[in-house]
N, C-alpha and C positions, 0 to 999 in steps of 0.2 A: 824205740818203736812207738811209733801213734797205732793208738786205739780207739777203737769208736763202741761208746758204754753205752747200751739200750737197755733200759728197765721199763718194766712196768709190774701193776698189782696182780697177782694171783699167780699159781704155779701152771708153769709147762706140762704136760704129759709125755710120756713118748711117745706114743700112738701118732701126738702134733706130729712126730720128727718123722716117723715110720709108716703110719697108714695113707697111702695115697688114697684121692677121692672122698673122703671120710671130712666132713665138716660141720661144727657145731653152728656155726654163724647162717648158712645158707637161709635165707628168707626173714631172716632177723634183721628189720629197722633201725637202721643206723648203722651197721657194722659194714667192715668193708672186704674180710672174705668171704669168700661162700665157693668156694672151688675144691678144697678139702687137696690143695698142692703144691700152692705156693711157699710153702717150709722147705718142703722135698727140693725145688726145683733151683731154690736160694743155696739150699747146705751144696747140692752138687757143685755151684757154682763159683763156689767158697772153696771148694777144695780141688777144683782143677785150675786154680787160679790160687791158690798158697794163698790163702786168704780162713783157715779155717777158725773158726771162733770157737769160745769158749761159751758152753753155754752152764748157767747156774739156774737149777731148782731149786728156789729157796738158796739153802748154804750149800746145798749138796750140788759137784759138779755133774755134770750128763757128760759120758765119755765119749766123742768122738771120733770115730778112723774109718779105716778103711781096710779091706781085705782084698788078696787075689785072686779070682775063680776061673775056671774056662769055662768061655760059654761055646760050644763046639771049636772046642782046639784055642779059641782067640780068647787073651787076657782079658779081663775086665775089674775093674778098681768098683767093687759092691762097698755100701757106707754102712759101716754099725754101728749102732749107738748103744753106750751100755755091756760092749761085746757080741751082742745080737744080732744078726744079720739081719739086714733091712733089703728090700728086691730094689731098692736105686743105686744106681750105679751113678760115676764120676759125670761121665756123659750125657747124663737126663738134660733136654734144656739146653740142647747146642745154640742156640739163637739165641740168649739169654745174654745179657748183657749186665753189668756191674748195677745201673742204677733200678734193674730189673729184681736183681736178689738183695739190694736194701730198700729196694720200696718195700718188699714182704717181711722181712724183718720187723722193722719200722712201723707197718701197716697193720701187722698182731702186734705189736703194743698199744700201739690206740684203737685196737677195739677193747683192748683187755684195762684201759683206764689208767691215769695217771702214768704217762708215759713221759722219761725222760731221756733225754739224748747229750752224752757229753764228749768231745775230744779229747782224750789223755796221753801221755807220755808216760811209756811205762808203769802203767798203776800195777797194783797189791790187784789182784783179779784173784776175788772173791765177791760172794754171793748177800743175799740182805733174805731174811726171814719174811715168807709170804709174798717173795716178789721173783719174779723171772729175770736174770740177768744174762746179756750177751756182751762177749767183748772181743769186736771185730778187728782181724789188722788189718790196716789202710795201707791199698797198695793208691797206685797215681790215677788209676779209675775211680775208685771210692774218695780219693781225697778229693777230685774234680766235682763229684757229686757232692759233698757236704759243704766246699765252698761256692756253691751255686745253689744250695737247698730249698730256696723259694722257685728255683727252674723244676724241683721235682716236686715238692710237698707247700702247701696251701696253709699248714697248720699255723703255721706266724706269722702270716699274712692277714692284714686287716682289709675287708671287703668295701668299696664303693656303693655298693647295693646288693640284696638281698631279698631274695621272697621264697616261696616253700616248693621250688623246684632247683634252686642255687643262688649261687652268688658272682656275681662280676667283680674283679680287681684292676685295676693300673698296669696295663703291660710294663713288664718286669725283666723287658732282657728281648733283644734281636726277635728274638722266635716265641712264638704264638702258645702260652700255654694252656692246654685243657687236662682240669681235673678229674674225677671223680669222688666225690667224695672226700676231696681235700689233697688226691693221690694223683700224681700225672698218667695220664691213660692216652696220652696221642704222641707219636712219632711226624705226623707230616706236619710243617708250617705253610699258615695260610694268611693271605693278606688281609689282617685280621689286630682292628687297634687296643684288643683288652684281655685281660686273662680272664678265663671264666670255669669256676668248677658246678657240673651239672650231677647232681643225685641219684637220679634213676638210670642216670647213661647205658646202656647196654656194651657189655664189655667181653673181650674171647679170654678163652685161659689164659694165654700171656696178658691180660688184664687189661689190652690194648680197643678202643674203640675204634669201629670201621668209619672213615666220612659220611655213610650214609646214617650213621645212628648217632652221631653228632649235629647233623642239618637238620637231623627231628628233634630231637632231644631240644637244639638252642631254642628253634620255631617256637616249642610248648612255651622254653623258657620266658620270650619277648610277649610271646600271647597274653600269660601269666599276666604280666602287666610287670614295665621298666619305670622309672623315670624319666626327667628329662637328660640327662647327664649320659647317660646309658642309652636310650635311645637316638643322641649324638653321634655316638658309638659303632653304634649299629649302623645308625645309615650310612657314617663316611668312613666304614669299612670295602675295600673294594670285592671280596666274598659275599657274593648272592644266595649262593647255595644257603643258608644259614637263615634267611629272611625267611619273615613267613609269608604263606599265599594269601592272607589277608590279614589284615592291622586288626585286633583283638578292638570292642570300644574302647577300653581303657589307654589302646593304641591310641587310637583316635583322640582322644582328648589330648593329650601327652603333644600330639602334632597341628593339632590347633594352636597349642599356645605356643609351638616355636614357627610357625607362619606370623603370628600376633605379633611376634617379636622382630620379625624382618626375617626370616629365615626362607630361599627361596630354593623350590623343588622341584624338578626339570626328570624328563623319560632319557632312558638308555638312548633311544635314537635320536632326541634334543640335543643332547654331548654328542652324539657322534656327526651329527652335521652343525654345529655350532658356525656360526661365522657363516659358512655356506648359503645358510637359509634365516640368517638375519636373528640366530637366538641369543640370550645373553648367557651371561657365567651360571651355573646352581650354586648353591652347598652342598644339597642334595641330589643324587643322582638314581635313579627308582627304578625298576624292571619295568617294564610295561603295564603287567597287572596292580602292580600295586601304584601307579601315577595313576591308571584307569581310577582303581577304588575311589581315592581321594577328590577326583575329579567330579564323581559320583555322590560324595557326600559332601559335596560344595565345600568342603575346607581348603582346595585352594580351584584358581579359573581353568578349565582349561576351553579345548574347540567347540562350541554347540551348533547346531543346525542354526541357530537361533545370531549367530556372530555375522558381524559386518565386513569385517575384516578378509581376507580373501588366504587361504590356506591350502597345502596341502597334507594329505591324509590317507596314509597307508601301513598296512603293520610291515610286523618287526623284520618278517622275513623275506622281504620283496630286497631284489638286488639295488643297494642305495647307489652306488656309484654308476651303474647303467642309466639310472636313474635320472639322473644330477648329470649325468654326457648329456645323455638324450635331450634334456629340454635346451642346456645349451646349444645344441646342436641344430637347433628350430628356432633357437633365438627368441625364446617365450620368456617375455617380461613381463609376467606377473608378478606384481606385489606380494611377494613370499614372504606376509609376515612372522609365521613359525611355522614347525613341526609337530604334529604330534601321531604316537600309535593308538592302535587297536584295535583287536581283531574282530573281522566283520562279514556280513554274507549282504548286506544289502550297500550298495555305491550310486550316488547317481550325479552327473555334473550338470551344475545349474548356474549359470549368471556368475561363470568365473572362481566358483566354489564346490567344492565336492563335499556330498552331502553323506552323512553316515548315519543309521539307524543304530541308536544305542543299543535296543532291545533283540540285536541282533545275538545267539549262540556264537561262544565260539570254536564250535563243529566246524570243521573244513581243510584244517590241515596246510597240506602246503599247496591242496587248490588254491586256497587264498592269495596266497603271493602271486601266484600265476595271475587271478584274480585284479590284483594290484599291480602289476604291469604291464597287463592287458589294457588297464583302465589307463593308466599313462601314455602308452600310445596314442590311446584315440585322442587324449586330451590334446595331444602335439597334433597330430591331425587333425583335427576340428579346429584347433588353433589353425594351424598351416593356412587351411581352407579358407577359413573368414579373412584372413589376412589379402588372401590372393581376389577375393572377390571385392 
């Protein structure tokens, strides 16, 4: 039988094993529980699954089992440790899944220091003086877990970059891993080209982050300030959600010098009328706000009032392919050298050019689009007109 030997320094309590809610770690810098039930929620899962470990205080074993009780008429599997009846039962934690009850495992020995992890076959299971020992059986869920161990834990993984709200690694496997604190905390995959474990992540009791507190959490992180390696990364990920609403300075320099180097940065709606409206290939592919920014701080060209060239210019949300019918359909050959968005309250067409007030708010909503198709029309008509006259 394989086993799986977790040590670390200092002795267990039972309290660990039996007080739910009850947690020494809570608000403690650096540590990774603070729920005061992930022991509870692991042992149940260990033993509705024939998976129950052994656990050592020191030399001395902590006894584990189980009892029968009625809870109005219907059986129920209560866990004691010691002989003592503990209020958990086999069933705590039905959603709980294998790499859910050895990340907790796992996850109190590395707050508790010197933590080590080994694979055995049939070992002598006994205990070490001053140190907590567990010795898990591996069924085919646990075994899939520790030969994947960098898909759940960060801890033997060597980081790409670092600063004082986490670290980025080398995607490691098909699917997108986020940590916390070195511990996997996300179930959804995103098209997403790096591992990244985040510090402060905000996490629910099954230790899981929601999307919406990992799109904050990363934001801070790129703010923080990336390199350029990482911020590669970032851009030619196709998850926007994760970007931040504006490049941090330290952003900004970071993107100067990959423009410096030939690196060329194109809007959401640039790619999606490519070829259409005469644009070339990117690297970079940008939301609208954030191609605006850049445009703003002259790190790279985009449309000014001020351009020769003949454009046109409408935001994000204006229907494009009615768009793109429509001037065909008028047979309007204008020199359509690019595309570009953003949102505006001021339009006016001048001399074959549509003119845009930067200093416009972008208050308006989806009048705007309306706004912006409104304005297209007349364009096709005012065309029409000079044409016929």
């Amino acid at each position: 039988m394989v086993y799986l030997k977790v040590t670390n320094d200092g002795l267990i309590e039972t309290e660990d094993l039996t007080l739910i809610g009850s947690s020494t770690k809570r608000g403690v810098e650096g540590k990774i529980g603070e729920f005061g039930s992930g022991n509870k929620f692991s042992l149940a899962w260990y033993f509705r699954n024939n998976c129950v470990p052994k656990v050592f205080r020191g030399t001395e074993e902590m006894k584990l089992d189980t009892k029968v009780v009625l809870h109005r008429d219907n059986p129920v599997k209560v866990l004691t440790v010691n002989g003592i009846d503990t209020s958990i039962t086999s069933n705590m934690g039905p959603k709980w899944t294998g790499w859910m009850a050895l990340r907790e495992t796992i996850s109190n020995a590395l707050d508790e220091g010197n933590c080590t992890i080994k694979s055995l076959v049939n070992p002598d299971m006994i205990g070490e003086e001053g140190k907590t020992t567990y010795y898990i059986p591996m069924n085919s869920e646990l075994e899939r877990v520790i030969s994947n161990f960098d898909h759940y834990f960060a801890s033997e993984r060597t980081p790409i970059f670092t600063n004082a709200l986490g670290s980025m690694y080398e995607r490691s496997s098909d699917c997108f891993n986020l940590y916390r604190q070195g511990i996997r905390c996300f179930d959804d995959n995103k098209e997403i080209n790096f591992d990244v474990s985040l510090n402060n992540i905000e996490i629910n009791e099954s230790r899981l982050a929601l999307e919406s507190d990992f799109d904050k959490a990363m934001r801070d992180f790129i703010t923080e300030g990336i390199d350029h390696r990482c911020m590669h990364l970032v851009l030619s990920s196709g998850y926007n959600d994760m970007k931040p609403r504006r490049f941090s300075a330290s952003n900004l320099e970071v993107i100067k010098d990959m423009v410096a180097s030939g690196k060329k940065f194109g809007s959401s709606l640039m790619q999606k009328l490519a070829g259409l409206m005469g644009t070339t290939t990117f690297d970079y592919v940008l939301p609208e706000y954030l191609y605006d920014q850049l445009v703003i701080a002259k790190i790279i060209d985009g449309i000014t009032s001020d351009s020769q060239e003949d454009y046109i210019i409408t935001d994000d949300s204006a229907k494009f392919p009615e768009i793109i019918y429509m001037l065909k359909a008028f047979n309007i050959d204008l020199p359509l050298k690019s595309v570009m968005t953003t949102r505006f309250s001021i339009v006016r067409w001048e001399a074959n050019r549509i003119l845009i007030n930067r200093d416009a708010t972008s208050e308006g909503g989806y009048t705007n689009q309306y706004i912006a198709f409104s304005i297209m029309r007349n364009i096709a008509s005012e065309y029409v007109t000079s044409k016929i006259k």
